[in-house]
Steps between C-alpha positions, in 0.01 A plus 500: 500500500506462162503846423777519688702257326400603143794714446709348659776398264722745331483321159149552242482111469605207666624248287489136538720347762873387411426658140775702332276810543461438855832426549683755343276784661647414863728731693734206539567441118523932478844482717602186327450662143606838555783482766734379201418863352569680831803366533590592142386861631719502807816374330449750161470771732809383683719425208399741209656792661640693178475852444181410276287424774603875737400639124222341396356293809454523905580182485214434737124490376304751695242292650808283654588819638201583678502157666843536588395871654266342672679235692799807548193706692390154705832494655721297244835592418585624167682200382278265672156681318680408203563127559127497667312642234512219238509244823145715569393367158516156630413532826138666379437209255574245779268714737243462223573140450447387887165716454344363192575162688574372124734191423901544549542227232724622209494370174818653364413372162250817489743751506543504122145502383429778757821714285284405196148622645663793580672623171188375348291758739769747412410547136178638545661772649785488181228518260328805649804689561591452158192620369479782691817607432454491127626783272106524385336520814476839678609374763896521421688705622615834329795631488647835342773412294823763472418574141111597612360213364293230687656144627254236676700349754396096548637252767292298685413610892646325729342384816877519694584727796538894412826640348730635710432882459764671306502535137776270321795683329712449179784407786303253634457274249848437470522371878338168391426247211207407364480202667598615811168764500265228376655264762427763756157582397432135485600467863278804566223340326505168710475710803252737407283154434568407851487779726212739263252207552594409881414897535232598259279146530616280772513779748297808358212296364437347866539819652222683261316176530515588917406893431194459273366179627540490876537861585288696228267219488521414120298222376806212406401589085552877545808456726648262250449733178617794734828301640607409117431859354628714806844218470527530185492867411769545821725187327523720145531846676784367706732448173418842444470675832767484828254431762764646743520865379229503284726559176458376173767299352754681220655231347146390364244779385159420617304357256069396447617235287737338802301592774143330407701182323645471823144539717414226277801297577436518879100444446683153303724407755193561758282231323791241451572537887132465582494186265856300525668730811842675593756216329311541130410893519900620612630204195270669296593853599870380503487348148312835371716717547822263400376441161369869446876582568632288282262572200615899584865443488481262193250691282434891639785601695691670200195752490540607812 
């Protein structure tokens, strides 16, 4: 029996009862801290409907899309997938809630220090993407300027939902402001943060976890290292790849630099989920890729 048990909880450690680390890691306070940010979502995607986002945006990250696909195939209608698939969000955590059998209690004064442990997980991931994006590092990436000379392109990868496929134009950018586009990545960003890690850890993890360990008959260690890796590398080739025709995305050439900082990213987010769970890793995700796209507009989008 106690083999049985030894796994049994989806976290690496079990803090001590009532503490903030205990606390915060329960389904319950992931709906209370990140349904402010859905909302935000819903209403952005609502509201900021300029010509800027049918240029530049699809207005709806792709992994929302595939949930919203999903509930469509199950029988839901289209506008009812739509108001269902953040509702899903919640309805999972309070599934996972009533499971872990954890306290309901709230202590709303933990909302703010859980924004704080997440920005402060976030710059990590800052600091690498910086680095590896430097104009010394090999890494960069090259581009042929008109003249024949060389230009090292730097911005720092984002973690966000794939562009929508279609290659800006000069027209374009006259459609929208500045603001408006960074308002509307922003929004993109807080969604990606949501819906990526409800797809690529909360659900894909388990389901890996289910493949290697119950029906290839892993031992837990290997199925673990397997789960995080085999996640991971499918989280960075989806901003990259459309899943659904096997394509690779035009608006953003395919890079080595991109694609292993962002197998690292989802090997990151993998170990903060293990360790604090779903509420932290999407606020971490979430406030990733919202700082990475303000630090591009401010300092590297005139390069581009």
């Amino acid at each position: 029996m106690k083999n049985k048990y030894k796994y049994g909880t989806s976290q690496l450690f079990n803090f001590a009862q009532d503490s903030y680390l205990e606390r915060t890691s329960r389904p319950i306070y992931a709906v209370a801290f990140l349904l402010p940010f859905i909302v935000f979502y819903e209403i952005g995607t609502i509201f900021i409907n300029t010509n800027v986002l049918r240029h530049y945006w699809q207005g709806r990250v792709v992994a929302f899309s595939w949930l919203q696909r999903l509930l469509e195939y199950l029988g839901f209608g289209s506008k009812l997938a739509w108001l269902a698939t953040p509702l899903a969000v919640v309805v999972i955590l309070i599934a996972l809630q009533l499971a872990s059998r954890k306290r309901w209690r709230l202590w709303v004064g933990d909302i703010w220090p859980m924004a704080v442990e997440c920005v402060l997980l976030a710059v990590p991931l800052i600091v690498l993407g910086l680095f590896l994006n430097s104009p010394v590092r090999p890494w960069g990436d090259i581009e042929q300027v008109t003249d024949n000379s060389i230009q090292v392109r730097i911005d720092l990868p984002s973690c966000s939902s794939p562009a929508n496929d279609r290659t800006p134009t000069a027209a374009d950018s006259s459609n929208g402001s500045q603001p408006t586009r960074l308002l509307a990545d922003i929004v993109t960003s807080i969604g990606a943060g949501i819906y990526e890690e409800l797809v690529f850890r909360l659900i894909l993890i388990c389901l890996l976890m289910l493949l290697f360990q119950d029906v290839l008959r892993f031992n837990h260690k290997n199925s673990v290292i397997l789960s995080v890796l085999v996640s991971a590398a499918l989280f960075s080739a989806y901003h990259h790849i459309d899943f659904l025709s096997g394509q690779l995305y035009q608006t953003e050439p395919f890079s080595w630099m991109k694609f292993a900082f962002r197998t690292i990213a989802g090997v990151y987010f993998a170990v903060v989920f293990a360790i604090r769970g779903f509420g932290i890793t999407a606020g971490t995700h979430t406030f990733y890729d919202v700082i990475a796209t303000i630090i591009n507009t401010a300092f590297f989008s005139g390069q581009n």
